[in-house]
PATOR-782735 format. One line per field, with one value per residue (C-alpha): residue number from 1; residue in one letter; x, y, z; chain. Coordinates in steps of 0.2 Angstrom, whole numbers, padded with zeros to 4 digits. Each point is the difference from the previous one (the first is absolute). Layout:
<recs>
seq = (NUM	...)
type = (a	...)
x = (X	...)
y = (Y	...)
z = (Z	...)
mol = (A	...)
</recs>
This chain:
<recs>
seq = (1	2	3	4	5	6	7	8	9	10	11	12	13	14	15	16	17	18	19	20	21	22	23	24	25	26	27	28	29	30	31	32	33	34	35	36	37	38	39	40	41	42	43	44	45	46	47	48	49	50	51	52	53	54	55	56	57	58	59	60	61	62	63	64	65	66	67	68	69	70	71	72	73	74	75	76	77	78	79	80	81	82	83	84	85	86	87	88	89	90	91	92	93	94	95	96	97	98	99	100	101	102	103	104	105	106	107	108	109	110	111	112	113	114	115	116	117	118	119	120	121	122	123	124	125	126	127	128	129	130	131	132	133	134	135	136	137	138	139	140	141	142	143	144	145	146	147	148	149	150	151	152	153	154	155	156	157	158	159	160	161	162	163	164	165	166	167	168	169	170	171	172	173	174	175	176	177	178	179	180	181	182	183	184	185	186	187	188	189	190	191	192	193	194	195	196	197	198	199	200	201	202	203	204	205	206	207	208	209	210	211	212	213	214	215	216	217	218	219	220	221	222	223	224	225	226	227	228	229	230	231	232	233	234	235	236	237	238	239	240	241	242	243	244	245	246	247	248	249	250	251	252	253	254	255	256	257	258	259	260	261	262	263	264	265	266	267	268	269	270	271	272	273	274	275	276	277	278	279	280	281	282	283	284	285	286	287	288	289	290	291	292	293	294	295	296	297	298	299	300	301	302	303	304	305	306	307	308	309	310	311	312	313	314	315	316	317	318	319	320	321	322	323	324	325	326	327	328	329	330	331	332	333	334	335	336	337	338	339	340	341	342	343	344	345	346	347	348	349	350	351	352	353	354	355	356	357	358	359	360	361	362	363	364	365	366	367	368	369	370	371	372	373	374	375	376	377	378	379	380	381	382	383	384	385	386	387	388	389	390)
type = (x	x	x	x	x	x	x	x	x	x	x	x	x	x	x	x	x	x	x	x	x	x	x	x	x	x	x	x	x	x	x	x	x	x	x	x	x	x	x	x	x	x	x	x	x	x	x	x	x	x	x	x	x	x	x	x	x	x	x	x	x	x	x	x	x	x	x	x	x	x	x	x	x	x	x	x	x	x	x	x	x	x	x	x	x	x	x	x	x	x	x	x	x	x	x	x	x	x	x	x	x	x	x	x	x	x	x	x	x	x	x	x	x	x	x	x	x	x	x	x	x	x	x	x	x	x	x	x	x	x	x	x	x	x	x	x	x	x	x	x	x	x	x	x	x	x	x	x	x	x	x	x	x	x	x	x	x	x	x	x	x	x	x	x	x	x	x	x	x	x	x	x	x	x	x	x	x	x	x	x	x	x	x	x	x	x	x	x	x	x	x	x	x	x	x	x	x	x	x	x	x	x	x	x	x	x	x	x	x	x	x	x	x	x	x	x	x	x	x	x	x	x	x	x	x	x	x	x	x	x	x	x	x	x	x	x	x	x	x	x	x	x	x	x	x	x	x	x	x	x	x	x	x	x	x	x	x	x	x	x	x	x	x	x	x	x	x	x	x	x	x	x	x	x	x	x	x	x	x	x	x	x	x	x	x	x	x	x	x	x	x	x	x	x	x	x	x	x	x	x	x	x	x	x	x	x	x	x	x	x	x	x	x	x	x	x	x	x	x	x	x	x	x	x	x	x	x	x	x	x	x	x	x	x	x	x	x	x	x	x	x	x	x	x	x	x	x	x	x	x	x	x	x	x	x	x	x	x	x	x	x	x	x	x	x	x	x	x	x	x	x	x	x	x	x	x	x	x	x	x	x	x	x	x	x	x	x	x	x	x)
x = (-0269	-0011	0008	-0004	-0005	-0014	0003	0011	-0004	0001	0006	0006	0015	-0011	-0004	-0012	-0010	-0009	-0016	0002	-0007	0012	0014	-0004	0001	0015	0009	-0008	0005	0019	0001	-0006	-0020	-0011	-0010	-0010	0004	-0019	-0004	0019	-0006	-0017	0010	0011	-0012	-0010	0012	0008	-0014	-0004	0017	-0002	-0014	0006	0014	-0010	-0010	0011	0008	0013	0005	0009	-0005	0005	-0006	0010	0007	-0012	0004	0018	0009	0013	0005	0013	-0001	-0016	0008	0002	-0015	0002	0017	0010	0016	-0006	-0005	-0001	0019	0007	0017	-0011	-0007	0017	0006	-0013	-0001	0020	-0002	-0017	0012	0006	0013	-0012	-0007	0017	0005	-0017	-0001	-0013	-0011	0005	-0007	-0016	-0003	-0015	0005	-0002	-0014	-0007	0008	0017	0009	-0002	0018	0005	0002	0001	0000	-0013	-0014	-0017	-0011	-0018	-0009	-0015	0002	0008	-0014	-0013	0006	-0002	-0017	-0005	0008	-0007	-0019	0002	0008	-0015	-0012	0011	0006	0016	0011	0013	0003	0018	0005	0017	0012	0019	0016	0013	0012	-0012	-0004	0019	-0007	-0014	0002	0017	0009	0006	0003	0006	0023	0000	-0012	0002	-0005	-0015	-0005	0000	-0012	-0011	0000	-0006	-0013	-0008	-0002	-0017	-0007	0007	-0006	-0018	-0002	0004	-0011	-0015	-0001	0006	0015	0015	0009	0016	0004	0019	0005	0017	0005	-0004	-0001	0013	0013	-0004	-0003	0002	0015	0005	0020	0002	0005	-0012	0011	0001	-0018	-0004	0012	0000	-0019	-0013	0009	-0001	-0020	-0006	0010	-0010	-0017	0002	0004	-0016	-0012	0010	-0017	-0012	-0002	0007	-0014	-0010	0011	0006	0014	-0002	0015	-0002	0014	-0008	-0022	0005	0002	0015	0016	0004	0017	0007	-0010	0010	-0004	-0010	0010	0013	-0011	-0013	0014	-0002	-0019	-0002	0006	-0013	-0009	-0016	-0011	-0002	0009	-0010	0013	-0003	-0001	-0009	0009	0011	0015	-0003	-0012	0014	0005	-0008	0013	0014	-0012	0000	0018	0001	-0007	-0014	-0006	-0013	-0011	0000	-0015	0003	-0012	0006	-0008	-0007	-0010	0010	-0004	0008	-0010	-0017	0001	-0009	0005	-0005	-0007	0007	0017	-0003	-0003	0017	0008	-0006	0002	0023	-0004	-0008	0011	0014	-0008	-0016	-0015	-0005	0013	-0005	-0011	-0003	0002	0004	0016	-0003	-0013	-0013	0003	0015	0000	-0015	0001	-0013	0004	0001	0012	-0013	-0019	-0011	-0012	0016	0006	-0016	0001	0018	-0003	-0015	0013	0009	-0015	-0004	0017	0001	-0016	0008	0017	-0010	-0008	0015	0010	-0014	-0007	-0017	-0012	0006)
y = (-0306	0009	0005	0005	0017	0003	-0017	-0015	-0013	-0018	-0014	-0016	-0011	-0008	-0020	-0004	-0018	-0010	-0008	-0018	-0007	0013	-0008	-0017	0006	0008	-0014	-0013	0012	0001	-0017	-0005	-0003	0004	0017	0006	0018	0006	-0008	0008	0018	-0002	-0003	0013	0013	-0004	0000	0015	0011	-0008	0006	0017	0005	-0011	0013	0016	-0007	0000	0015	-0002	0015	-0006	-0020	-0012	-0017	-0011	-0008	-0012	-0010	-0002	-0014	0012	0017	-0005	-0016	0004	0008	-0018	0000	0015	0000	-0012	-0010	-0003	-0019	-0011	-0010	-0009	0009	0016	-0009	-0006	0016	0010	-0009	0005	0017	0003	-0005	0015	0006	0000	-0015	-0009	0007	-0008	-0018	-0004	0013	-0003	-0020	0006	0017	-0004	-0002	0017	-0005	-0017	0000	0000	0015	-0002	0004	0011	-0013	0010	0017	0009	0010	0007	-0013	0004	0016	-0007	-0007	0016	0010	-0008	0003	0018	-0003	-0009	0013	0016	-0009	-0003	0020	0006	-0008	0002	0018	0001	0014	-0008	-0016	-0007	-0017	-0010	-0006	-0009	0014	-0013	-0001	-0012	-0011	-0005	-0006	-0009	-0004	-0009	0004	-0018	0010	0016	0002	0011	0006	0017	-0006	-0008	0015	0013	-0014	0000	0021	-0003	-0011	0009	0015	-0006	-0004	0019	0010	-0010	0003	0018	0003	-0009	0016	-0008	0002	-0014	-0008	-0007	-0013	-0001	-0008	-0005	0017	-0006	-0021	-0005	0004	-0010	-0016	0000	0010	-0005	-0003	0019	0015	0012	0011	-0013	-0001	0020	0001	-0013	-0007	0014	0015	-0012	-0005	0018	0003	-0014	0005	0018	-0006	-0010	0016	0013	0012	-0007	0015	0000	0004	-0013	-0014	-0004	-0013	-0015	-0005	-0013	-0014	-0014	-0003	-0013	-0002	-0004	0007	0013	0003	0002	0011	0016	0015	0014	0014	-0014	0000	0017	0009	-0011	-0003	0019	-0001	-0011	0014	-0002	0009	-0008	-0015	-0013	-0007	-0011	0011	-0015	-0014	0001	-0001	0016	0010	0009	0008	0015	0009	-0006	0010	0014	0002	-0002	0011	-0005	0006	0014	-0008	-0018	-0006	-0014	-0015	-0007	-0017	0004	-0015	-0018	-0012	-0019	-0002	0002	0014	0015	0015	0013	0012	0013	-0008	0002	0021	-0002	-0009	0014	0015	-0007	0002	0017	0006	-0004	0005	0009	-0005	0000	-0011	-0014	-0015	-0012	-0017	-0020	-0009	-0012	-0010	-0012	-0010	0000	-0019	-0010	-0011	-0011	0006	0016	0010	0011	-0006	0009	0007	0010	0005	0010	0005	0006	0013	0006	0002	0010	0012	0003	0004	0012	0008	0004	0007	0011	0007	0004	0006	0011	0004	-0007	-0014	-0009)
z = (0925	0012	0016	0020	-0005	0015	0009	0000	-0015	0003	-0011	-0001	-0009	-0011	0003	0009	0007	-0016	0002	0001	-0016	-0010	0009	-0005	-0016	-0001	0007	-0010	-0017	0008	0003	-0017	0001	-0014	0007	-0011	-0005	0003	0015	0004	-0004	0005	0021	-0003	-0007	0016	0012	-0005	0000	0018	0006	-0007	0008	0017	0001	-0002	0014	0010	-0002	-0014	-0011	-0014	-0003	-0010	-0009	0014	-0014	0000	-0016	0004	0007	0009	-0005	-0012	-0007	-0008	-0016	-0004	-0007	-0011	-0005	-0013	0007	0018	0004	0015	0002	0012	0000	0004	0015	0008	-0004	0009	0014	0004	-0002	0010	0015	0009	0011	0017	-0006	0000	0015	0008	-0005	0011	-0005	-0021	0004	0006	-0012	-0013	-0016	-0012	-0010	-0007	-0015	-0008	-0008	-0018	-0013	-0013	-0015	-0015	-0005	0008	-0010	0007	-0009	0003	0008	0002	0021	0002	-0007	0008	0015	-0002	-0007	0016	0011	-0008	0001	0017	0004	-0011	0013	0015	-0003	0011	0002	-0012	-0007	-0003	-0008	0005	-0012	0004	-0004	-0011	0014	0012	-0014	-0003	0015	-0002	-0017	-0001	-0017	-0009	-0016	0001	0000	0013	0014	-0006	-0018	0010	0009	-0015	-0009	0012	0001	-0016	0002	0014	-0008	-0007	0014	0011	-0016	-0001	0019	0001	-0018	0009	0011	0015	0010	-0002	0014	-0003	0011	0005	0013	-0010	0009	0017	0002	-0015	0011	0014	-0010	-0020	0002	0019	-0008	-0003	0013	0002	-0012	-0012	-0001	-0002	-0012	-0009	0000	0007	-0012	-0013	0002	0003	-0017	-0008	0008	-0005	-0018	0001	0007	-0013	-0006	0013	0014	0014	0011	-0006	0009	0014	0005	0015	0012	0009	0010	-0002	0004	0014	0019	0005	0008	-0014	0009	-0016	-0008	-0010	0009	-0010	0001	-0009	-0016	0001	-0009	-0017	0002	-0001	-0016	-0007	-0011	0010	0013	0015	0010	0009	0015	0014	0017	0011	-0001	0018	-0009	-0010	0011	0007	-0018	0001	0010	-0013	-0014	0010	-0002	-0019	-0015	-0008	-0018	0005	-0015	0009	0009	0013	0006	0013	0004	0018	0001	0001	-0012	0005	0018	0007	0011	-0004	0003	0011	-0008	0011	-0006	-0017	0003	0008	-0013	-0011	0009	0001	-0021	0000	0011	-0014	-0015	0003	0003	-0017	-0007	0009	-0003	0011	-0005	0003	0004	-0015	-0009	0008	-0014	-0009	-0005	-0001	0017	0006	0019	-0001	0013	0006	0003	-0016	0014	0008	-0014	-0002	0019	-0004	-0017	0013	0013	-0012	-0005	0016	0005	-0015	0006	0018	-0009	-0011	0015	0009	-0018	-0005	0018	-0007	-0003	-0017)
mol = (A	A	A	A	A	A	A	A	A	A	A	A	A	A	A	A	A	A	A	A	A	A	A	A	A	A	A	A	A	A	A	A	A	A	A	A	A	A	A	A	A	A	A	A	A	A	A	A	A	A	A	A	A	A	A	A	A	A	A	A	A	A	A	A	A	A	A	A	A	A	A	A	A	A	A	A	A	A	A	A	A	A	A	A	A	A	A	A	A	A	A	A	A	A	A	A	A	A	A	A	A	A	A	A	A	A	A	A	A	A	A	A	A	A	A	A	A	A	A	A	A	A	A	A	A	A	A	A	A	A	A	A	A	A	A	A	A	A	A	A	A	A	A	A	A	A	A	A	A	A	A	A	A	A	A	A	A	A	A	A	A	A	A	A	A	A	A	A	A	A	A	A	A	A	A	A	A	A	A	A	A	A	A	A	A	A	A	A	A	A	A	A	A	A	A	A	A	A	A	A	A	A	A	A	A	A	A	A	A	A	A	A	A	A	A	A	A	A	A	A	A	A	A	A	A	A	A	A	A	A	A	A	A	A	A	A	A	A	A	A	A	A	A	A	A	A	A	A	A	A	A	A	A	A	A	A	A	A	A	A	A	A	A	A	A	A	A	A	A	A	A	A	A	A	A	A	A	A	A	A	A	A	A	A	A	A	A	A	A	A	A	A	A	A	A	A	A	A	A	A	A	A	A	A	A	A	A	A	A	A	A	A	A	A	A	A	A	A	A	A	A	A	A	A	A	A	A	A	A	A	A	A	A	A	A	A	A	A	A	A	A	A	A	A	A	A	A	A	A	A	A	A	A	A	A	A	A	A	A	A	A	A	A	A	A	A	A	A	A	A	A	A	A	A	A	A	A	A	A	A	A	A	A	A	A	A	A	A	A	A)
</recs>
């Protein structure tokens, strides 16, 4: 992946706001309508090669397709992969374990919180087996069209790691969630390897290592949960990215793309350990949100791998503040600092558009205002790492 060599590179986490009509459309698909797949393709071609050039307008390094065809960021694979169907055991379950320890703690908040997205999670039913390339392969068709016009810096493309789709993807087949979890490092390897072939960068989504403890595995200790679930889905991931270069993906932690109290969150310095060993090159954490902004001091008092990139999410992405962008030079500046300036790339919290909503959490036209917030911070940190203009 390119890298801050003469100035600070900016990036995203990948989702970002869908045009309207594509929204109807993905919904009316997920809850069971008849969309024709050409008038479905025809939105997403067009969408995505908006967004593309939307983000090098406003200053974005390494852009993505926003995800535009997909529902959320995981249950997509639905669509592409035998064994997964809609069910109603899938739903109750789902609901349970999206509840998490800070949202427990604050009922009054929980009653009021906006639902995840409009759509139920879907289940494992059967044994699972990538089915069709053909969604998956337009996708990169659509976003290499739009970069070939666009011409960005870099161009990555998101995909979920196995551990957050034990998540979102609720196993009614499998004997045992590890059996579960090493099906589905399986399956995903189409999708990593096809990425990462297309010339683009990979980002593995995973917030397994971050959220899951505070709600899909709220009954464990935090000792518990390193051991016993984070060691064992880095395992799985790297079984799934085995051969693929490491410097041709990076890995996303996140805790959860919501506001709310977060009092519960698992500190980062409880799971960096075990994300470094994700055979990758460069970790995307969450360095805005107000419950994590303070972390950079805890990495300042730990190795990192002298190989590993960071982008920190200097930017928030669940209200509609916007930064300052003298803010965002600071933010970045704590990261040099750490790891030099040239190991740093500065980035977003979270998506913009994780799951398909119809109210989104942040207003399309500040999302915008936000990634050139970000650019324009990057620009004042480059100046002061590099004692020049960037």
């Amino acid at each position: 992946m390119k890298t801050s060599t003469d100035r600070i590179l900016t990036t995203h986490t990948g989702s970002l706001p869908r045009p309207k009509g594509l929204i109807d459309l993905i919904l009316g698909r997920e809850q069971g309508n008849a969309v024709a797949a050409g008038v479905f393709e025809a939105a997403t071609a067009k969408a995505v090669d908006e967004i593309v050039a939307q983000q090098v307008a406003a200053g974005i390094d390494a852009v993505s397709d926003g995800e535009m065809s997909k529902p959320s960021y995981t249950t997509y694979i639905r669509h592409r992969v035998d064994g997964i169907a809609p069910d109603p055991r899938a739903a109750e379950k789902g609901r349970d374990i999206m509840i998490g320890r800070d949202l427990l703690e604050h009922p009054d908040f929980a009653r009021e919180r906006r639902s995840f997205a409009a759509v139920p999670f879907p289940g494992c039913v059967g044994a699972l087996r990538y089915k069709d390339r053909s969604a998956l392969d337009r996708d990169i068709a659509h976003l290499k069209a739009a970069a070939a016009k666009a011409k960005p810096t870099d161009v990555f493309m998101t995909a979920p790691s196995p551990g957050i789709l034990t998540r979102f993807i609720i196993n009614l087949h499998y004997p045992s969630e590890d059996a579960y979890l090493a099906a589905l490092a399986d399956v995903m390897k189409t999708e990593y390897r096809a990425i990462v072939e297309a010339g683009f960068i990979l980002q593995i989504d995973a917030p397994d290592l971050g959220s899951a403890r505070n709600n899909q595995y709220r009954h464990l200790t935090d000792d518990e949960f390193r051991a016993k679930i984070a060691e064992r889905n880095v395992a799985a991931l790297n079984a799934a990215i085995a051969g693929l270069p490491a410097d041709r993906m990076r890995l996303h932690i996140c805790w959860g793309n919501y506001e709310g109290p977060h009092t519960h969150d698992l500190p980062l310095v409880k799971i960096i350990d075990i994300a470094f060993k994700a055979h990758v090159g460069a970790f995307s954490i969450e360095a805005a949100n107000p419950r994590h902004d303070h972390e950079w001091e805890d990495l300042k008092t730990i190795k990192i791998p002298g190989d590993k990139i960071l982008i920190p999410g200097v930017i928030d992405s669940t209200t509609n503040f916007v930064e300052h962008p003298r803010l965002v030079a600071q933010r970045i500046g704590r990261y040099a600092d750490i790891v030099g300036r040239d190991r740093v790339i500065a980035g977003v919290d979270c998506g913009f558009g994780t799951a398909v909503r119809t109210e989104p959490m942040v207003a399309d036209s500040i999302v915008w205002a936000k990634l050139r917030a970000l650019s324009e911070g990057a620009a004042i940190a480059s100046k002061r790492l590099w004692g020049r203009a960037a």
